[in-house]
Structure formats: structure tokens, C-alpha cells
C-alpha positions in Angstrom: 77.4 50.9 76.9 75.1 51.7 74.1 78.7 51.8 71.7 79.1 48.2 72.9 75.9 47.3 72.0 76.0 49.0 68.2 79.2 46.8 67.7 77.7 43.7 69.1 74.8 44.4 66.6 76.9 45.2 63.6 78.6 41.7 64.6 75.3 39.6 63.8 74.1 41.7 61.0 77.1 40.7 59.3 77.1 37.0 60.0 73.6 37.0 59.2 74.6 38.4 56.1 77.5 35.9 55.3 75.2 32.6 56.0 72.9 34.3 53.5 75.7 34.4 50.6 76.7 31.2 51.9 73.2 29.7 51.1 73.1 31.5 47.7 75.9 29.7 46.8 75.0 26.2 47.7 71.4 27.0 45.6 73.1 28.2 42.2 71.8 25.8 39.7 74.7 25.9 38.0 77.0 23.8 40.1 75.0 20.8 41.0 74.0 20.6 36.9 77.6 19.9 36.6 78.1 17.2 39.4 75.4 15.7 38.1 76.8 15.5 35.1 79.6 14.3 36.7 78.2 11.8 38.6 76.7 10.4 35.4 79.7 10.3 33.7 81.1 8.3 36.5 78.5 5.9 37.4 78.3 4.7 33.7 82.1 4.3 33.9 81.6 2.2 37.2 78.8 -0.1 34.6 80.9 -0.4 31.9 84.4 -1.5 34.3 82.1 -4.1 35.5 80.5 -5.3 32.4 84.2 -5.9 31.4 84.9 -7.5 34.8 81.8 -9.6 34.4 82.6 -10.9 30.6 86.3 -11.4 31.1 85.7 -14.8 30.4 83.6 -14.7 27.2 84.9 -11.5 25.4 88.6 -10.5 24.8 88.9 -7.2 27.4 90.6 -4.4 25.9 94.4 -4.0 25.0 96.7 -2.2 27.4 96.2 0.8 24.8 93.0 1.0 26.2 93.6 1.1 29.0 95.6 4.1 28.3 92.4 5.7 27.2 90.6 4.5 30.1 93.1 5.9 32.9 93.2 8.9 30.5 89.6 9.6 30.8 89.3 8.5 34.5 92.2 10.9 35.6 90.3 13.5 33.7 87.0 12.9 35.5 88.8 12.6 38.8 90.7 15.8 38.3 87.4 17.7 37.4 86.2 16.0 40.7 88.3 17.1 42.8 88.2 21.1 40.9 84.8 21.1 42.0 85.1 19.7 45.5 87.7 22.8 46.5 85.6 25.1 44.3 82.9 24.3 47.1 85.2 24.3 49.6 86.7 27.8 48.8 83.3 29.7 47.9 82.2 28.0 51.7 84.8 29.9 53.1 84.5 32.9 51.0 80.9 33.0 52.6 82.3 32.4 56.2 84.6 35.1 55.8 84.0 38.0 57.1 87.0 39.9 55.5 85.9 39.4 51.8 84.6 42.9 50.8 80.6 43.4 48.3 83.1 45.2 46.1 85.9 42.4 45.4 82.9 39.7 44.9 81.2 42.2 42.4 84.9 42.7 40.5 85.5 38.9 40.5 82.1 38.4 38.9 83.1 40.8 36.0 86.4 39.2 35.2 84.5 35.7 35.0 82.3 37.0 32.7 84.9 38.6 30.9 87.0 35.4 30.6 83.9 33.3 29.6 83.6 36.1 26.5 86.8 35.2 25.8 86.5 31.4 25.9 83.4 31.8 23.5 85.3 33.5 20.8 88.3 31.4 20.8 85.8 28.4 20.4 84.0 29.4 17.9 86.8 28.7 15.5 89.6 26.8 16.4 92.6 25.1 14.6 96.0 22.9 15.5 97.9 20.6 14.1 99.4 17.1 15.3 103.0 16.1 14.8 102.4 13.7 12.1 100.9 16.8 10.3 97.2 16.1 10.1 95.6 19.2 10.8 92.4 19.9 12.1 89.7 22.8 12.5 86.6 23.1 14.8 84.0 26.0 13.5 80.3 25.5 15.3 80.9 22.4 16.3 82.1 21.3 12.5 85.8 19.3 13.0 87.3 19.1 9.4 90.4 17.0 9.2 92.8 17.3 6.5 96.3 16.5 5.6 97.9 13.2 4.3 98.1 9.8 6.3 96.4 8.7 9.1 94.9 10.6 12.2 95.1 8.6 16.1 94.6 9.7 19.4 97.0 12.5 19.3 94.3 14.4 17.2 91.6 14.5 20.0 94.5 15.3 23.0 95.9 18.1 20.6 92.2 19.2 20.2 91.8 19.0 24.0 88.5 18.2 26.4 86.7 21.5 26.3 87.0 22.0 22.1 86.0 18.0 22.1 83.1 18.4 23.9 81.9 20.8 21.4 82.0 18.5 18.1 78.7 17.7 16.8 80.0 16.8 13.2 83.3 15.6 11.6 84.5 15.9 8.3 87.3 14.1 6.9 88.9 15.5 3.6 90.4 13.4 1.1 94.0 12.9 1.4 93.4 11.1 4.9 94.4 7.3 4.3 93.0 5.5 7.4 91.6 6.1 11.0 94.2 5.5 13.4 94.3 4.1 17.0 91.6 6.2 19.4 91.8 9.0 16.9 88.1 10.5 17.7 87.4 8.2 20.9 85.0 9.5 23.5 83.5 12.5 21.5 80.3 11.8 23.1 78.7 14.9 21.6 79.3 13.9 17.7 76.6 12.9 15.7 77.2 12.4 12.2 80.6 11.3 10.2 81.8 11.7 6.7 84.7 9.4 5.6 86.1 10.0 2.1 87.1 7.3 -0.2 90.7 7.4 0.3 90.1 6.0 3.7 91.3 2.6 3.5 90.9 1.1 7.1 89.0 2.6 10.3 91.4 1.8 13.7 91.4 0.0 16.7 88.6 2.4 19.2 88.6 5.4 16.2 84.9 6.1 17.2 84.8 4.4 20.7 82.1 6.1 23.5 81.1 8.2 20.9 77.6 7.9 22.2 75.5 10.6 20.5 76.7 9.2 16.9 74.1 8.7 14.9 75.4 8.8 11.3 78.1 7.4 9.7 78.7 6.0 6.1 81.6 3.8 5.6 83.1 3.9 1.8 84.0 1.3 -0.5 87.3 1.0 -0.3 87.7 0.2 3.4 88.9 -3.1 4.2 89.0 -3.2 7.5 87.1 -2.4 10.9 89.5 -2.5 13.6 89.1 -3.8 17.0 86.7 -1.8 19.0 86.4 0.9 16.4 82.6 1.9 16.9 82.7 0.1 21.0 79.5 1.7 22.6 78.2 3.8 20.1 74.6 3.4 21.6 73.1 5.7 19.6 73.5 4.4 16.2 70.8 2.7 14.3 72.7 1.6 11.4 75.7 1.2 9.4 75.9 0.2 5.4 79.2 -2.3 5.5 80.4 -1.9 1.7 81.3 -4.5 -0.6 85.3 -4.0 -0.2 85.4 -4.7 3.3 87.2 -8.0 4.4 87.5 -8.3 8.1 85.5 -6.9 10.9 88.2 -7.6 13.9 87.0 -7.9 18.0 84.6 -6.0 19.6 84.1 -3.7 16.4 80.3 -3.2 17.4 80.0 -4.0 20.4 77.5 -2.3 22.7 75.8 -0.5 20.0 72.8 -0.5 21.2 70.5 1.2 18.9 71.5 -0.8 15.5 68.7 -2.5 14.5 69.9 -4.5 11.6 73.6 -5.6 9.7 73.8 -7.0 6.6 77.6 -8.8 6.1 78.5 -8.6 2.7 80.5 -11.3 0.9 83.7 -10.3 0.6 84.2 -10.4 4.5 85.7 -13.6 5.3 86.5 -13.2 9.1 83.9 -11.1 11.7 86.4 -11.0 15.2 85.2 -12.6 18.4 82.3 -10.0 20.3 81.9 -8.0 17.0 78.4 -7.5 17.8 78.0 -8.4 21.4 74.8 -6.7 23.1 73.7 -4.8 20.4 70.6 -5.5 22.2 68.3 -3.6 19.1 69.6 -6.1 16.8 66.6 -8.1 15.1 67.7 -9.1 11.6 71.3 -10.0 10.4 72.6 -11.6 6.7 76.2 -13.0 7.0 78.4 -13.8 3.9 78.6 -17.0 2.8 82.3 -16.8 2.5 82.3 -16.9 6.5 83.7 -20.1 7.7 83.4 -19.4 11.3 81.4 -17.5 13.9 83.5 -16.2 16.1 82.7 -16.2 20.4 80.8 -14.3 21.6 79.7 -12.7 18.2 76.2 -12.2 18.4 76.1 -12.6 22.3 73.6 -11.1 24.4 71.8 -9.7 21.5 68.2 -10.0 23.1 65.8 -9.0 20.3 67.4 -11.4 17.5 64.7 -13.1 15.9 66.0 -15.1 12.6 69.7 -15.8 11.1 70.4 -18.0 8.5 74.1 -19.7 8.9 75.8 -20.2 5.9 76.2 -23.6 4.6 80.4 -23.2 4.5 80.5 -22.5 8.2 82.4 -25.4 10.1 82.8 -24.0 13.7 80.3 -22.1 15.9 82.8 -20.5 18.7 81.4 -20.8 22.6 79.0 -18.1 23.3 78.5 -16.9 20.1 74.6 -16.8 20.4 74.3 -16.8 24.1 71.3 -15.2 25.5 69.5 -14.3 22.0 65.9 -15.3 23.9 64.1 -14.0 20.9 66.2 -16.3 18.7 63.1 -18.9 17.1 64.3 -21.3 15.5 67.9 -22.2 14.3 69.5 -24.4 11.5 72.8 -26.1 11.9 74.4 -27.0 8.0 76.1 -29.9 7.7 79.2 -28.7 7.4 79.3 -27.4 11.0 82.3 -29.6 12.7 82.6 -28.4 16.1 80.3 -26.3 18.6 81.6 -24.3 21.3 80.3 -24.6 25.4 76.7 -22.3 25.7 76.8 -21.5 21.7 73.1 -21.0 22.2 72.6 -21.4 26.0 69.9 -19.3 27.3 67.9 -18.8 24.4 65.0 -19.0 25.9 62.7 -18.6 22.6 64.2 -21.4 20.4 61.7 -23.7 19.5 63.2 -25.8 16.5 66.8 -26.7 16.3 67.4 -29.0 13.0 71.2 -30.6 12.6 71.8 -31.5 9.0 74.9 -33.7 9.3 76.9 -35.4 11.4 76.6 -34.6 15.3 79.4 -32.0 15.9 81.9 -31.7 18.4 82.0 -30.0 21.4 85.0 -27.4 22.1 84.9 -27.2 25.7 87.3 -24.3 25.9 87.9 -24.7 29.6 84.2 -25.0 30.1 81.7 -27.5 30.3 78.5 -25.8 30.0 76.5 -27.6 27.0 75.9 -25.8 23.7 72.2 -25.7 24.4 71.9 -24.9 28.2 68.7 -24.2 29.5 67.4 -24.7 26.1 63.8 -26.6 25.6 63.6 -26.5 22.0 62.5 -29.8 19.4 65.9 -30.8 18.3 66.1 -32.9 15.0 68.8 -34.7 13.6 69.4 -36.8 10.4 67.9 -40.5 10.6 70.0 -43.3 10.0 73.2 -41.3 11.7 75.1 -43.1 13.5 77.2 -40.0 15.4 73.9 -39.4 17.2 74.3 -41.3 19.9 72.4 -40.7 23.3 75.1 -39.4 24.9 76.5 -36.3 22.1 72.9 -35.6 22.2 72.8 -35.5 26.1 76.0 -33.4 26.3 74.6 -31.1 23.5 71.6 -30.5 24.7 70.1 -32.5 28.1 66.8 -30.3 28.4 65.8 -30.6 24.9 63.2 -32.8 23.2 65.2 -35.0 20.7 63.6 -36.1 17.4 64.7 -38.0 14.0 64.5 -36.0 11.2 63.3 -37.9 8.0 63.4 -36.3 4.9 60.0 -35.9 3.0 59.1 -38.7 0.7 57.8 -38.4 -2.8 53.9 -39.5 -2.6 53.9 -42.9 -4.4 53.4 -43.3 -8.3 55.8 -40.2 -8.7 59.3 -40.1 -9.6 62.1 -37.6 -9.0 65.5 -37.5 -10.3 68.2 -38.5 -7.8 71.1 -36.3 -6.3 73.1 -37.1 -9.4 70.9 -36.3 -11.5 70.5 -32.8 -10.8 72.6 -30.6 -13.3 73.1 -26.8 -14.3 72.6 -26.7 -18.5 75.2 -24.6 -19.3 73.8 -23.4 -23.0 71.3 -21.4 -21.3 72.8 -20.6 -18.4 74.5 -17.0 -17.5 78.0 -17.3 -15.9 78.8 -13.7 -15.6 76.9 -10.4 -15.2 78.1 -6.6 -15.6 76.4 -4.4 -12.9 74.6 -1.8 -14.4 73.8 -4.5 -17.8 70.0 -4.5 -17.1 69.4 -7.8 -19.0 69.3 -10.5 -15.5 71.2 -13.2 -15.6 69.4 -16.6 -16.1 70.1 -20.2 -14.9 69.0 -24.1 -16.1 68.6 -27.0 -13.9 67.5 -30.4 -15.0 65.3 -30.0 -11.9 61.8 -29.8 -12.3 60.2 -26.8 -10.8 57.2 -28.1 -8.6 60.5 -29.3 -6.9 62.2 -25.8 -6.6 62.6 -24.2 -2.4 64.6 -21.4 -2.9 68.3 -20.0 -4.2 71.1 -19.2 -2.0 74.0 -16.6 -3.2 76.4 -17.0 -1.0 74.5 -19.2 1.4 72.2 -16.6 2.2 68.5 -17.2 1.2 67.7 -14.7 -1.7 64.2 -13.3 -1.3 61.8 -14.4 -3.8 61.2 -10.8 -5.1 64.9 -11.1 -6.9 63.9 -13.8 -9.4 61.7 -15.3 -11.6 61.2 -18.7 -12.5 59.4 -20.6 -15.6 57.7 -23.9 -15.5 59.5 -27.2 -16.4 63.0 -27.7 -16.0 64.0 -25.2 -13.6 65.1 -21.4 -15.5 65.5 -19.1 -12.6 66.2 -15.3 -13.7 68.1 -13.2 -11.0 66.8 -9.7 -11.1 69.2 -7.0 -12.5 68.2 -4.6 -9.6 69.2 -7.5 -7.3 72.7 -8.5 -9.2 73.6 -4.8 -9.1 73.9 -5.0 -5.6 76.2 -7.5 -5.3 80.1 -7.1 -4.6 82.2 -7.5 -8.1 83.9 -10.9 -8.3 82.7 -14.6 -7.8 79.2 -15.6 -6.1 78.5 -19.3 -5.1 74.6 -19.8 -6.2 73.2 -22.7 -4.6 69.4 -24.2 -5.9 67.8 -26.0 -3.5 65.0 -28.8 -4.2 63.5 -30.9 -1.5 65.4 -33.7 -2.6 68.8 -32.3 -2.7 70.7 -29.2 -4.0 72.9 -28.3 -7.0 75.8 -25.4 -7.1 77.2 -23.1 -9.9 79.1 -20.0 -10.0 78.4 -16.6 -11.1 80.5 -13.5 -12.1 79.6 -10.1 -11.1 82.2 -7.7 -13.1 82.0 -3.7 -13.7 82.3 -2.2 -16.7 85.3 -1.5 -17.2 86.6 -5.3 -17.2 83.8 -6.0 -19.1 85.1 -3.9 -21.8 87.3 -4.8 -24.7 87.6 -7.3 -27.7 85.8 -10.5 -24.8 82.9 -8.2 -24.2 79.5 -8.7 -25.4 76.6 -6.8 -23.7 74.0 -9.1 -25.6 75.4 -12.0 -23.1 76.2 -9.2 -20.2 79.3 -8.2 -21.6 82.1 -10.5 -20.4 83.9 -13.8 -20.6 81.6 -16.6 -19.0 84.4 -19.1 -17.6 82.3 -20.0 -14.5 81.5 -24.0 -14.1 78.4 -25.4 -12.4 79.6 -26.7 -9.5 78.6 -30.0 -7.4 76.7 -32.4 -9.6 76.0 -29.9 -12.5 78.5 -28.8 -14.7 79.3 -25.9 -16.6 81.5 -24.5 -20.0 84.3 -22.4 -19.6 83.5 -20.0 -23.2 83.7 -16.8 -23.8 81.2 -14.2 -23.9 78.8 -14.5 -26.8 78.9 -18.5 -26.8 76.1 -19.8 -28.5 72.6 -20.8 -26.2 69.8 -22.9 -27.6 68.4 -21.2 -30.7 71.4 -18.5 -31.4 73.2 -18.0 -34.6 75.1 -20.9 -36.0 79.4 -20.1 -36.2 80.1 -18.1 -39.0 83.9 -19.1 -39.4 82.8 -22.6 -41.1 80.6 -21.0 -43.4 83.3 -18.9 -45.0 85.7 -21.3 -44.8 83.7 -23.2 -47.0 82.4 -20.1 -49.0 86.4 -19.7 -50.2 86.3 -23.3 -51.1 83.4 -22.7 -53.2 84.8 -19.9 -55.0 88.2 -21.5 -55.5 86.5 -24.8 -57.2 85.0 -22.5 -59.5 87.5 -20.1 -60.5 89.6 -23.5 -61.5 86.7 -25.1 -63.6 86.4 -20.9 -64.9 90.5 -21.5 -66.0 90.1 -25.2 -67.3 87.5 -24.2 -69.6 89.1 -21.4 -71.1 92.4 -23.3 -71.6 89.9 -26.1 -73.6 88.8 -23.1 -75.5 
């Protein structure tokens, strides 16, 4: 009896004993770190599938490539799911069991330690190689990429998860051409890229969900920004584009969060529809004045944008391109615009002033028929004396706003001011071409008199006043040479503008070395000046060294007729020797 009653209490002291593993288990800290993690990671993915769902209809969805990466990722994440679901399931029953022996837990725990050793030697440096032959190297969380041609998506699956998650910082060597298709998509640990100068283009999703990036510089050289290449990089707060860059495609920006503000330059000529959609930081943008179009969906959504200027050669703003920029205050729209898209600026909340320069533009309904301006308040002005602004375009542009005719100011009586026509550039003291680095300015005349001066354009964007000087009179505005240094190198459109009208001319920003040669001269910046004013002002095509007001007479006259001289003489010399 008292044997039976030793067993029965050798029974409970060893359940008691296995609940008691069982409840370490479920208390590690360890575990529910990761399904947090996990649970993160998933719930963000759930935001993001229905942000797309959501703007289907506004902002081209990603390509079936993407969705490549997508399923990739999600089969990854489900996979770990389901690892740690049986990894629960089996320690559960380890616990339960009342087979499993203090000594075989103890010996599993040393090979797991063991193995993690192991793990954390192989990752402190690693290396590969992808069939295309890039080859790669993670040491401390440093991936350095060399080789010839172009990296994609095969580099980060040859790299694998584990090694991914580790990169804090890539470096790409030169050698590398371009930044293929999803080549370093979703390494949400990276902070900080270096690109060489061989790069010539950066690929469709090549930084996409790299959410922790913080640092990237982008090399002259690249011409193109490919279609969701930096796609929710959140953590970035700003990007330098350079002056050889020509197209930023779809989606390029999108979801960056932290940028705060994007300067175009002007050799872009086409930004891609959603390029910068909810970059919900974004406060102060410059676009090129070689942009013809802004795109749908471009600046959409981007809540904290207070001021943007859009360049006078613009002739279409797509549908939804500002949509839901509430700190947006005022807008102008140049006369050039031609048509608008449906909710352009709908829900922008903060507009106050909305000024139409020309002719009232036509609405692109693009299966929609939400107006331009809905929900919008704002004083709208448009040119007196048009007839395209009827009651209803202004009712279908805008039904909510306040609708005013916009008369431009008159000069105070007694005064007079020369007419449109009138205006002109004087091309004997005005600068055609520049050489970055020449120091000297470059200067331009107007017949227009200064009291009448607003501001200068380059590019049709607004130049600061810090940039240049002006003189009293006729108008001689001087460009600074800190400012024209900055500038891409070929031809700028400089636009003056008076508060009677505006006159265009051209100028030449070249480097040294096509400055150089038998057509340079630094004392006029060093190149060939064949820039003409533009609009109602005119220019000279001459080269480089042409006389201004108050230079040097020719020379070639005066010793053409210094030998004439000479030779009249030498003959009255002979005649009188002969009468000798």
C-alpha cells in the first residue's frame, strides 16, 4: 500500500514538474519578440495591399514583376509563420511529455548554442556570386558589390534573408553599369548607399521597402530613375537629383515619407505619374522648366506642401496630380496650361488664391467627373475680357469657389511705359554663354526700365533675389557666378518679367573643356555667344569676344589700312628716286 502510494506521488511530482517547463517556455522573451516582429511585418503588409487596393484608380499598381517580389516576400513571412506556430506546438508537447529526459533538454541546448556560434562566424564575412557574375561580399554589415554590368534581384536571393537582414551599408564599386530590376529591394535594415559614377541608370524597385535608408547620393551621370526604384523608403529625408538625369518614371518616390524637399533639375523632361505620391514630409519642390506636363497623381497626397511654382511651358496638369495637398496656399496656372485633369487640386483644403493666366482649360475627365477644384473654396481669378470663361467652364472647374476678374494693374496716370513690343534684350551688353567655374557673372540688358522689374525665371522657376544684381535705368541684371555654377551645362530659357509683360533670352552654361580652344575667351566667359534673345527682344549670334559698348575697336581694318599706308609711300619713295 505505502509502494502504491510513493508511485502515485512520484506521478504528480512529475507533472507538476512538466507544467512548470511548459510555463517557462511560453514566458521566454525571446519568442514573442519575434512574433511581434512578425506580426509587424505583416500588418504593414496588410496597409500597404490596401493602399494599393484603395489607389488602383489614381496610381498605376505595380507590374506583375512585382508581384513576384510581393508573393516572394509574403511566402517568406508565411513560411516563418508557420516555423514558429509548430516551434510552439512541438516545445508544448516536449513539456507534456513525460518521456523527455533533464539530460537530452540540457544536450539540445548545447548544440543550439553551438550552431548559433557557428552562424555568427559564417556572418561575419560572407561572399557569392550571381550568374551574370556580379559578385558580392557582406563584412559587419558592409555589402560591397563589384564586377561589370548590372546587378537585379538575383543579387539579394543569392545573398539570402538571414545575410540581407544584416546590411546596414552598401557599397557599389566602379565597373557596375546600372541598378537592375529589384536588385537591393526590401533590405529594410540599410541605411546609407554609395553609387559610383559609372552607374548610368537605377531600376525599376532597386531600393524598394528599404525603409531604414537614410543616405543615398545619386551621381551625375544617371539618366534615369526607374519605376518604383526608391517605393517606400520612409526614412529618407533627402535626395540631390544631378544635372544629367532625364526621366524620373512611375512611382519612383512614392511613399517616402521623410523627404522634406526635391529640387527637379532642368534637364528632366518627363517625372512619371505618382513619382512623388504621399511623400507626406514634402514642403518645398522646384520643377524644371523643361517639364511640359505633370503627370497624375504626381504630387498626390502630399499633405505638408506649402508653395510650387509651375513652369510657364507646362500645357497639361494630369487628374490628381495635386490631390489632397491641404497645406497647398495659393496656386498659379500659366497660360500655357491647355487641359486639367478631374480632382487636379480637389481637396486642398488650404488654397486660398487660384489665378488662371490664359484661356480657361479643358477638362480631361478620364472616366471621371469629379471637378478639378472639388471641395475647394479658394478666390479664383481669371483674365478680364476672356471670352472662354464662361459661367459654366467656371462651374465645372470649380462650383465651390469664389470667381473673380483679374485685371492687370494700371500705370497711375501721367506715366508711361513701353508696350509688350517694346520690350527687348540689347545684345552688345548682354552675356549669351557662361563657363562654370569663370567667376566673372553673366550680365543681361533690357530696354525695360527697372522700377518696372518683378523677378527672373531660368527655366521657369523663380530665381531668388540673392542670385543677382541689378542697376538702375534700363534693366542690367547680373546672375551670380556662385548661382550659374550650379546650373546643368547646355541651354537655359531666362525669362524677365515686368508688370506689364515679359521678355525671353537664352543662355549657355558650358564647362571648360568646350570652352577651350581658338573660340574661347575668358574675358567674355570663354566661349562662343550664339544665343538669341528670344520673344520680343533679339539677340546676335557672335563669337566670344564680340565687342560690348566701350570695347576695343576691330583691329583687322586698321592694318588693312596700315599696309595701304606703307604701300603709298614706298611707291612715292621709288618715283622720287627714278626723278633723281
Amino acid at each position: 500500500m505505502k509502494r502504491r502510494w510513493i508511485a502515485v506521488m512520484l506521478a504528480v511530482n512529475l507533472v507538476l514538474s512538466g507544467s512548470t517547463l511548459a510555463f517557462a517556455a511560453e514566458t521566454d522573451g525571446s519568442l514573442p519578440e519575434a512574433l511581434t516582429v512578425i506580426s509587424e511585418a505583416e500588418t504593414k503588409d496588410e496597409l500597404i495591399a490596401n493602399e494599393t487596393e484603395t489607389d488602383s484608380a489614381s496610381v498605376e499598381t505595380r507590374t506583375d514583376g512585382v508581384d513576384t517580389l510581393e508573393d516572394a516576400k509574403t511566402v517568406s513571412e508565411n513560411y516563418e509563420t508557420e516555423n514558429h506556430e509548430t516551434e510552439n506546438e512541438t516545445g508544448a508537447e516536449k513539456a507534456d511529455s513525460e518521456t523527455d529526459s533533464e539530460a537530452d533538454e540540457t544536450a539540445s541546448s548545447v548544440e543550439l548554442a553551438e550552431g548559433d556560434d557557428i552562424m555568427a562566424q559564417d556572418s561575419a564575412r560572407s561572399t557569392g556570386t550571381t550568374t551574370n557574375g556580379i559578385t558580392w561580399e557582406l563584412t559587419d554589415g558592409v555589402l560591397t558589390v563589384s564586377g561589370s554590368g548590372v546587378p537585379d534581384q538575383e543579387l539579394v536571393e543569392s545573398i539570402g534573408d538571414s545575410l540581407v537582414a544584416q546590411i546596414t551599408s552598401i557599397k557599389i564599386e566602379e565597373g557596375i553599369t546600372g541598378i537592375g530590376y529589384g536588385a537591393f529591394w526590401n533590405c529594410n535594415n540599410l541605411a546609407e548607399v554609395s553609387i559610383p559614377g559609372s552607374v548610368k541608370e537605377i531600376g525599376e524597385y532597386a531600393f524598394d521597402r528599404c525603409v531604414n535608408l537614410k543616405k543615398v547620393l545619386i551621381p551625375e551621370g544617371v539618366t534615369e530613375i526607374g519605376f518604383g526604384a526608391f517605393w517606400s523608403c520612409e526614412s529618407l529625408p533627402e535626395i540631390s537629383l544631378p544635372n544629367s538625369l532625364t526621366r524620373i518614371e512611375n512611382s519612383a518616390f512614392r511613399g517616402c515619407t521623410s523627404l522634406k524637399k526635391i529640387a527637379i533639375p532642368s534637364s528632366v523632361i518627363e517625372i512619371g505619374d505618382g513619382a512623388f505620391y504621399r511623400c507626406t514630409a514634402l514642403t518645398e519642390v522646384s520643377i524644371s522648366g523643361n517639364i511640359t506636363k505633370i503627370s497624375a497623381a504626381t504630387f498626390q497626397r502630399c499633405a505638408n506642401l506649402v508653395n510650387i511654382t509651375i513652369p510657364k511651358g507646362v500645357t497639361a496638369i494630369e487628374y490628381e496630380a495635386f490631390q489632397g495637398c491641404e497645406s497647398l496656399l495659393e496656386i498659379t496656372i500659366p497660360n500655357n496650361v491647355k487641359t486639367i485633369g478631374h480632382e487636379t487640386f480637389a481637396d486642398c483644403s488650404g488654397l486660398d488664391s487660384v489665378t488662371f493666366e490664359g484661356d480657361a482649360p479643358d477638362i480631361a475627365k478620364d472616366q471621371a467627373s469629379e471637378e478639378p477644384f472639388q471641395n475647394v473654396t479658394a478666390t479664383a481669378k481669371y483674365p478680364d475680357g476672356n471670352s472662354t470663361w464662361t459661367p459654366e467652364v467656371r462651374q465645372a472647374i470649380g462650383s465651390k469657389m469664389v470667381w473673380e476678374v483679374f485685371t492687370a494693374p494700371k500705370e497711375p496716370a501721367g506715366t508711361t511705359s513701353p508696350d509688350k513690343e517694346e520690350l527687348r534684350i540689347v545684345p552688345e551688353v548682354t552675356d549669351y554663354t557662361y563657363v562654370i567655374g569663370g567667376g566673372n557673372g553673366a550680365t543681361i540688358k533690357c530696354t525695360g526700365d527697372v522700377k518696372d522689374f518683378v523677378c527672373a525665371y531660368m527655366d521657369g522657376v523663380k530665381v531668388d533675389e540673392s542670385n543677382y544684381t541689378l542697376r538702375e535705368g534700363s534693366t542690367l541684371l547680373t546672375f551670380a557666378s556662385k548661382y550659374l555654377d550650379t546650373l546643368s551645362v547646355g541651354k537655359h530659357n531666362v525669362t524677365l518679367e515686368y508688370t506689364f509683360a515679359s521678355v525671353d533670352t537664352e543662355l549657355t552654361i558650358l564647362d571648360r573643356s568646350s570652352a577651350s580652344g581658338s573660340e574661347g575667351n575668358t574675358a567674355v566667359n570663354g566661349a562662343a555667344g550664339n544665343g538669341t534673345g528670344s520673344g520680343n527682344g533679339s539677340g546676335t549670334s557672335g563669337r566670344a569676344g564680340a565687342p560690348k559698348t566701350g570695347d576695343a575697336a576691330p583691329v583687322l581694318p586698321w592694318m588693312v589700312i596700315s599696309v595701304l599706308a606703307a604701300g603709298i609711300c614706298m611707291t612715292i619713295v621709288s618715283k622720287k628716286r627714278c626723278f633723281r
